[in-house]
matplotlib code that plots the C-alpha trace (Angstrom):
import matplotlib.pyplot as plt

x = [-8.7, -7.7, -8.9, -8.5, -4.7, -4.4, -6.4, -4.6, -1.1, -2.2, -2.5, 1.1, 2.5, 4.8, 5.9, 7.0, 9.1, 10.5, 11.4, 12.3, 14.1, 12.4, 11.9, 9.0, 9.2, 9.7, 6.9, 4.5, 5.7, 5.1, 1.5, 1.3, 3.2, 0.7, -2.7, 0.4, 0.5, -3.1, -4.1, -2.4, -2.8, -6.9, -7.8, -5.4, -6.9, -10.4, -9.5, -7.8, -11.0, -13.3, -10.4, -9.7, -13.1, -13.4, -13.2, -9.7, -8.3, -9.7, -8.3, -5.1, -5.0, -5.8, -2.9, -0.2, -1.7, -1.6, 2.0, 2.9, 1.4, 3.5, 6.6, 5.5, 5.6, 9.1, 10.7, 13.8, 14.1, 12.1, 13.4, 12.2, 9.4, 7.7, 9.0, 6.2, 4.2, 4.5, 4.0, 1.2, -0.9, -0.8, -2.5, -5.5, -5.8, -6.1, -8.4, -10.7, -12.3, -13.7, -15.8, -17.6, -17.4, -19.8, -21.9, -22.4, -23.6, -25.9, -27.6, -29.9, -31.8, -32.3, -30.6, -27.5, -27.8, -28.4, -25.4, -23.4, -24.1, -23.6, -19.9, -19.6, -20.6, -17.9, -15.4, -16.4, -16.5, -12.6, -12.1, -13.2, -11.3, -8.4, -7.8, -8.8, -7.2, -4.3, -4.1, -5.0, -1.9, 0.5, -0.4, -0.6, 3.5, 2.2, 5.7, 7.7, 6.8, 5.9, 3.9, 4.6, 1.1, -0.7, 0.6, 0.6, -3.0, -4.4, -1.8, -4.8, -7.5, -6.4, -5.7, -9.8, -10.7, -8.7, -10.8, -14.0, -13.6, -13.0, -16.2, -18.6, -18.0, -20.2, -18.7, -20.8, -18.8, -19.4, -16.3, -14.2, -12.6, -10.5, -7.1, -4.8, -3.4, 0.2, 1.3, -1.4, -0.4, 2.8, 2.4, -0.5, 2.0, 4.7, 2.8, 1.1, 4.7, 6.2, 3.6, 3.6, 6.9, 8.0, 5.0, 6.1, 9.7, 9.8, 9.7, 12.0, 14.7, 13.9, 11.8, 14.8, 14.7, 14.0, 11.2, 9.6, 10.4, 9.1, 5.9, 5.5, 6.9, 3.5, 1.6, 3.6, 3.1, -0.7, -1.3, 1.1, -1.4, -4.3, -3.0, -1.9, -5.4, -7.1, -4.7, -4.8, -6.9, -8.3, -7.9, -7.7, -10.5, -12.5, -14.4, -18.3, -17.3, -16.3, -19.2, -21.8, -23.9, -22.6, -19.2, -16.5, -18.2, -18.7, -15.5, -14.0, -15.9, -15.0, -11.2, -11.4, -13.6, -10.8, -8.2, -9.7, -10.4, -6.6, -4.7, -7.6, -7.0, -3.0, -2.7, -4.9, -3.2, 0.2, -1.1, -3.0, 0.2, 2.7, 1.3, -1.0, 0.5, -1.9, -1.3, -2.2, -5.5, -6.9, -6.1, -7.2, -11.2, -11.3, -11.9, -14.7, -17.6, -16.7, -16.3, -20.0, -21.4, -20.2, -21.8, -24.8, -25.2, -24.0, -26.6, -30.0, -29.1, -31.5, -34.6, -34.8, -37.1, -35.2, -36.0, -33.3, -30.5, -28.8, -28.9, -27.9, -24.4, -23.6, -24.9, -23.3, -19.9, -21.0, -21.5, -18.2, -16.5, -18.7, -17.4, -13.4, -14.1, -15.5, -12.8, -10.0, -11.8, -11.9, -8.0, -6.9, -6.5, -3.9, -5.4, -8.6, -11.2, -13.3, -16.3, -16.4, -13.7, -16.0, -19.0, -16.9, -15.6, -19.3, -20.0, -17.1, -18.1, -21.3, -21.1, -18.6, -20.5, -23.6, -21.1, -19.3, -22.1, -24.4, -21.3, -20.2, -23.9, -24.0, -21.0, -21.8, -26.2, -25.7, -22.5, -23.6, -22.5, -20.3, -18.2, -18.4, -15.0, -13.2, -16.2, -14.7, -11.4, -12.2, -14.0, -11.6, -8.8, -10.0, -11.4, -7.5, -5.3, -7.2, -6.2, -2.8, -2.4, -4.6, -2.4, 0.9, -0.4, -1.7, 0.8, 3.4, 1.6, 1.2, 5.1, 6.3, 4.5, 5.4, 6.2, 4.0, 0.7, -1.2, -0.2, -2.8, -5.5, -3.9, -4.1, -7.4, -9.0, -7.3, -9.0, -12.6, -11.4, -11.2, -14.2, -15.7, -14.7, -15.8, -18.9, -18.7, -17.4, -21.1, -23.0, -23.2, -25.4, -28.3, -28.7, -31.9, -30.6, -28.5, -29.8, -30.1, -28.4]
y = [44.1, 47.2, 46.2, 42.8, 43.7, 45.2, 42.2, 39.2, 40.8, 41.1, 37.4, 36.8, 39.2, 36.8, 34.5, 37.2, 38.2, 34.9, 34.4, 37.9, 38.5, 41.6, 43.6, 44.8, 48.1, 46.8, 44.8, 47.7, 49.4, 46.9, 47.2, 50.4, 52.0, 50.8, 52.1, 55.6, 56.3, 55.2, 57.5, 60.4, 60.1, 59.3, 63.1, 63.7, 60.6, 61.9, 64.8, 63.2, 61.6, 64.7, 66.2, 63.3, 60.8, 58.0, 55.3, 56.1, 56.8, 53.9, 51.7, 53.2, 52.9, 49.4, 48.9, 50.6, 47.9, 45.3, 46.0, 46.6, 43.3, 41.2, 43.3, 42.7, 39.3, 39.4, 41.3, 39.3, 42.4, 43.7, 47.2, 46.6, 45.1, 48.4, 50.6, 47.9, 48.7, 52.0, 51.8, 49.8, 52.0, 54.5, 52.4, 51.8, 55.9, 56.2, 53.5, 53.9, 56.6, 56.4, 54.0, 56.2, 59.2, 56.8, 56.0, 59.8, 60.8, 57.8, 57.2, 60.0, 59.8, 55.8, 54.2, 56.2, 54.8, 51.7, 51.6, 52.6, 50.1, 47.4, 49.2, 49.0, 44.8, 45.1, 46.0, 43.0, 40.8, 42.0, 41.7, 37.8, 36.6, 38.3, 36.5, 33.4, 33.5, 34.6, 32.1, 29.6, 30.6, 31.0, 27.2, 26.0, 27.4, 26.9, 25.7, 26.1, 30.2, 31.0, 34.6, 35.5, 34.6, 37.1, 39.5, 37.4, 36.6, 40.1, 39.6, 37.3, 39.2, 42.3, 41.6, 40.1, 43.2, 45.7, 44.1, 44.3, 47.4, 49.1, 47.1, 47.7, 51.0, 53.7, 56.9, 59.3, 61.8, 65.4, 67.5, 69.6, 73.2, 72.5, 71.9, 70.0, 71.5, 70.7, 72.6, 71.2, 67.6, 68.0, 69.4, 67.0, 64.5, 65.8, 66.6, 62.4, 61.3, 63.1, 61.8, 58.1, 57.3, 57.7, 55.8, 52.9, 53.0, 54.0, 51.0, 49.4, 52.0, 52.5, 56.2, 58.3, 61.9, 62.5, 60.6, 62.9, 66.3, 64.6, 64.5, 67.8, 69.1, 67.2, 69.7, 72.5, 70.8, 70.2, 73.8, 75.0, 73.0, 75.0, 77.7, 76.6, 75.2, 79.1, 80.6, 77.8, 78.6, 74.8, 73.7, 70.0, 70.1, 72.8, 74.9, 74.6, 70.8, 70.9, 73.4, 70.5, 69.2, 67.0, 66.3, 67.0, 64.8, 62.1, 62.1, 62.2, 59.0, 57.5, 57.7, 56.5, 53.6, 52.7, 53.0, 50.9, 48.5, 48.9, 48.1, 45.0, 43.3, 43.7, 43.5, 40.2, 38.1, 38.6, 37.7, 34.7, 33.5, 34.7, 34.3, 31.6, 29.3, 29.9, 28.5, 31.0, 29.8, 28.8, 32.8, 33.8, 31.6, 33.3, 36.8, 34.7, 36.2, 39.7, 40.0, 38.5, 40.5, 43.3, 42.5, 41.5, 44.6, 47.3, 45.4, 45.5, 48.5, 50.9, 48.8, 50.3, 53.4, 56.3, 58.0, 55.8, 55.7, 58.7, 57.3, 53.7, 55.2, 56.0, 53.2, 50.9, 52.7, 51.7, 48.2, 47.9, 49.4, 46.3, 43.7, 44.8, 44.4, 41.1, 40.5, 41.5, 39.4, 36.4, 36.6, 37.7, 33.7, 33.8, 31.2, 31.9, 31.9, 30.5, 30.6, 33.9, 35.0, 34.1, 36.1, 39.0, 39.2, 38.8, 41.5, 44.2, 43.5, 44.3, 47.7, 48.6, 48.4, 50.0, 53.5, 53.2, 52.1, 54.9, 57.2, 56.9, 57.8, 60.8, 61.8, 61.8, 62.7, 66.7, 66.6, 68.1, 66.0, 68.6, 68.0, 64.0, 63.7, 65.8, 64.2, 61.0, 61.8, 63.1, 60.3, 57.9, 59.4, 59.3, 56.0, 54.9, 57.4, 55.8, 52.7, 54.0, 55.7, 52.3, 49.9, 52.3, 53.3, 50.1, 47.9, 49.8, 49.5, 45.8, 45.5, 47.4, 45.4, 42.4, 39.2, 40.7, 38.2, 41.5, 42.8, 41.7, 43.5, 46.5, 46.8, 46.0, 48.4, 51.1, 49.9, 50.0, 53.2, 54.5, 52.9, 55.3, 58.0, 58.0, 57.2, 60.7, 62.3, 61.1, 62.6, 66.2, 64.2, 63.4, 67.3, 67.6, 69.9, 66.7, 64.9, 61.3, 59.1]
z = [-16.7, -14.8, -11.7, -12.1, -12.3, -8.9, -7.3, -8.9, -8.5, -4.6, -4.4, -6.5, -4.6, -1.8, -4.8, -7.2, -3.8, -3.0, -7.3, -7.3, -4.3, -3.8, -0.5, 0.9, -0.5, -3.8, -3.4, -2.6, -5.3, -7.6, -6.7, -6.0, -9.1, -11.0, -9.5, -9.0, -12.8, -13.1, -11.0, -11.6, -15.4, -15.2, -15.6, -18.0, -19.7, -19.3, -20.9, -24.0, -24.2, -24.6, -27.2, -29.0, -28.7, -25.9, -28.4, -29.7, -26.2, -24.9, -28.0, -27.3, -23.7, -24.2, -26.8, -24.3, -21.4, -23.3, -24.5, -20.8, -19.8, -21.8, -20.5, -17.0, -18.0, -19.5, -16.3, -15.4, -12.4, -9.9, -11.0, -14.7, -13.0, -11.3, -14.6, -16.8, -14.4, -14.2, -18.4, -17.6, -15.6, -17.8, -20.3, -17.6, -17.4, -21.0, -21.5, -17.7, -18.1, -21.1, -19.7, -17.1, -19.6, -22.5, -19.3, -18.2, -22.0, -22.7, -19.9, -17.5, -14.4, -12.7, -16.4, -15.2, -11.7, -12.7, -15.6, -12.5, -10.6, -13.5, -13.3, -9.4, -10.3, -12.7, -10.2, -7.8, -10.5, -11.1, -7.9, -7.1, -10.5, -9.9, -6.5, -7.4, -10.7, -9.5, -7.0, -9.4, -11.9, -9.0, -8.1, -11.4, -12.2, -15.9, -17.6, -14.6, -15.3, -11.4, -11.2, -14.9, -16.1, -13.9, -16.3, -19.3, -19.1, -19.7, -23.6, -25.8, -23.5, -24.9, -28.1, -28.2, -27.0, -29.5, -32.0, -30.5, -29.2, -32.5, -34.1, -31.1, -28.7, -29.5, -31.2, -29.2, -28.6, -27.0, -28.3, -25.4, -26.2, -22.9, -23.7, -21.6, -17.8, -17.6, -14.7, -13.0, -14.1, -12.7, -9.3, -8.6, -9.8, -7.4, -4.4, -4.5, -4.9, -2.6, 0.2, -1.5, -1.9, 1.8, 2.7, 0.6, 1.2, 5.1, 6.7, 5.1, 5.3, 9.2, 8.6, 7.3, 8.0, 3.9, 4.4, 7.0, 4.6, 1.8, 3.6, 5.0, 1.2, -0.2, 1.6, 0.3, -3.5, -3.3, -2.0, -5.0, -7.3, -5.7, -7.1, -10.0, -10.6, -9.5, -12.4, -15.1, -18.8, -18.5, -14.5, -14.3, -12.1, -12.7, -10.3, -11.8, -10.8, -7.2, -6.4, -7.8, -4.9, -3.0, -5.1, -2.6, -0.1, -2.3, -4.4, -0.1, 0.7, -2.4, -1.7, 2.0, 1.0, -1.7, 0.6, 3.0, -0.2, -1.3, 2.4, 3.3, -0.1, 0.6, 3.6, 4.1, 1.1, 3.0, 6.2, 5.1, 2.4, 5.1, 8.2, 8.2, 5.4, 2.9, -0.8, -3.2, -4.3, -0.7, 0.1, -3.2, -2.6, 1.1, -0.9, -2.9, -0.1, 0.1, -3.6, -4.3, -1.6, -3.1, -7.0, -5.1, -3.4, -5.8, -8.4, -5.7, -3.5, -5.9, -4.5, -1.3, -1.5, -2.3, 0.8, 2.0, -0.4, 1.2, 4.9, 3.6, 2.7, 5.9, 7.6, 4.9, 6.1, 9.7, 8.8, 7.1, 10.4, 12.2, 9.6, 10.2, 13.6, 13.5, 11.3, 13.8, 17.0, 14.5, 13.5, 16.8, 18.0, 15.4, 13.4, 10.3, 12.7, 10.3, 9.7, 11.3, 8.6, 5.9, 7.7, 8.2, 4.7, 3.1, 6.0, 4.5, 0.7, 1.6, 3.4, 1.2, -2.0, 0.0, 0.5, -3.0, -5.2, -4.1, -3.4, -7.2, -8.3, -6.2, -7.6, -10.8, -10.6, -11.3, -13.6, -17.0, -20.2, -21.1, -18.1, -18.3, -19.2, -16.1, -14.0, -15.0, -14.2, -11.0, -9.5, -11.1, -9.7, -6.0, -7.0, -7.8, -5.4, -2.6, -2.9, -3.5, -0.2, 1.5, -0.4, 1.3, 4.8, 5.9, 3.6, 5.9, 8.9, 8.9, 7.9, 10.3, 13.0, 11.4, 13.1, 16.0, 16.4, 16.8, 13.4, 11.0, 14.2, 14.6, 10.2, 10.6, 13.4, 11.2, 8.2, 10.4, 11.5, 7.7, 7.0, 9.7, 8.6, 5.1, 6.6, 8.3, 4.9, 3.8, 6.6, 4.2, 1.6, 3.9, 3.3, 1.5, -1.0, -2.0, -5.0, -4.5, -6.0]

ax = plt.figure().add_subplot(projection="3d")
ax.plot(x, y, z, "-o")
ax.set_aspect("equal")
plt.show()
């Protein structure tokens, strides 16, 4: 449901703005201040989870989502509208990483891989039904009720799942002595918002001067949460964590492949809605390829030999690059360019699931059970914030060029160009002192 809720809002996103009258940046914050909370919450979530047990948290992260949901629902404002959502992805950080944290301490070795890549499929699968449920509900106007039921849906869904969660998940459970790292929640906090927010809202209030300081005073508020971090008792991320092989360059790939995940998905379902015409469903089935591609891959990539798993991530990333390309040449007519659209989009899932699948298990290979629950967190975190940043960078990219015809090309050679470069973020792991994944 978490992810799910990112992709299907993506596809309501131009009718909540017509019903809504919302503008542009109330639009991307409507997406994006859900994955915002999300992910600046996820390793304060992961955390709860090794203090308090991953089954509660994630029984009440799913109570405080579904609660959301129905308020989302409800919104008669686009202002109540992004504080539900808000509320809502705060839910998904409580309930999220329990997930990967019952993954790290029941499974070792290829069962972990594997699990992982069951979880990767997961996200895919999200991803496909979102779209095309989305668009399906959008078309359908169910009772005259317009975008509501995207939100609405994930009500009975989670009220199923309260009551199976607390019959089936697992109580394993390995307990933390950490406490919780409030200073360090609050600058991170500050310095994401402060680079965010003008990312979001600058286009449509012409790049103010605030706008600009806000984003040199992010740098000044994540170096403050350096050193906040080197003086805290329990450091939201602690060091013993960042110094495990090959971590850093995997938890960097990760966030560049999201954010090139977050600005394709949005930046695509308002140029085929708003561009091209699109109904809601046809835009949401054109995501149908890319989305299988990905399960299919992030199921089958740990058959090649592992001699090659480590390699395969960065040519992955170069074959993502190749499929935003293709994508660009077959939009540039201005038209769908089908079927090379379809190609290109079976092309991206693809590569992308061959970096993030293998780029998740790398991650994750070395990390002790003890520290599951901030490894967790961490990996969620850039999992989320990247999409975040995609979802604001190229979401104001294409807006700003917007009515241009070259809009939806320029978006999309920057998106190959991210794609690049978390290929080059993985180019540390091919190191043989790298475990593989």
């Amino acid at each position: 449901m978490a992810i799910l809720d990112v992709s299907i809002v993506n596809v309501a996103a131009p009718t909540m703005r017509a019903d809504l009258g919302a503008s542009g940046s109330g639009l991307q914050l409507v997406i994006s201040g859900y994955t915002i909370a999300y992910a600046m919450l996820l390793i304060t979530g992961a955390r709860l989870g090794g203090l308090l047990g991953y089954r509660r948290l994630f029984l009440i992260g799913l109570v405080v989502f579904t609660a959301a949901s129905l308020m989302c629902g409800l919104a008669p404002s686009t202002a109540l509208l992004i504080a539900f959502r808000l509320l809502q992805g705060a839910g998904a950080a409580l309930m999220v990483p329990q997930v990967l944290s019952l993954i790290q301490i029941t499974f070792e070795g290829a069962s972990r891989a594997r699990a992982l890549g069951v979880y990767a499929t997961v996200i895919s699968v999200a991803a496909v039904v979102g779209q095309v449920l989305g668009g399906l509900l959008v078309t359908a106007d169910l009772f005259g009720t317009s975008w509501r039921p995207v939100f609405l849906v994930n009500v009975p869904i989670g009220l199923v799942l309260l009551v199976a969660g607390a019959r089936l998940l697992p109580s394993a459970h390995v307990p933390r002595e950490h406490g919780l790292d409030l200073p360090g929640l609050v600058t991170l906090s500050l310095a994401v918002s402060l680079l965010v927010v003008p990312l979001v809202l600058g286009h449509e209030e012409d790049w103010p001067l605030w706008g600009w300081i806000s984003m040199g005073a992010s740098a000044v508020a994540f170096a403050a949460f350096l050193l906040v971090e080197r003086r805290a008792r329990h450091p939201l991320v602690p060091g013993r964590l960042i110094r495990t092989p090959g971590m850093v360059a995997a938890a960097s790939g990760i966030f560049l492949v999201m954010a090139a995940y977050g600005g394709y998905l949005f930046s695509m379902a308002l140029h085929l809605q708003g561009g091209l015409g699109d109904s809601p469903l046809r835009a949401g089935c054109l995501f149908i390829p890319a989305a299988g591609a990905f399960g299919l891959t992030s199921l089958n990539w740990k058959r090649l030999p592992a001699r090659l798993h480590r390699p395969m991530i960065v040519a992955a990333a170069v074959l993502t690059a190749a499929g935003q390309l293709a994508l660009a040449a077959a939009l540039a007519g201005g038209g769908h360019g089908e079927p090379l659209l379809e190609i290109s989009f079976a092309v991206i899932g693809t590569g992308m699931a061959g970096t993030f699948s293998p780029l998740m298990a790398v991650a994750l290979a070395q990390v002790a059970p003890s520290d599951a629950a901030d490894a967790s967190g961490l990996t969620a975190m850039m999992l989320q914030l990247g999409q975040v940043v995609g979802v604001a960078a190229f979401g104001t990219l294409f807006l700003s060029l917007t009515p241009s015809a070259h809009a939806i090309t320029v978006t999309v050679l920057g998106l190959a160009a991210t794609s690049l470069a978390a290929g080059l973020c993985a180019l540390p792991l091919l190191r043989r002192r790298v475990p593989a994944p």
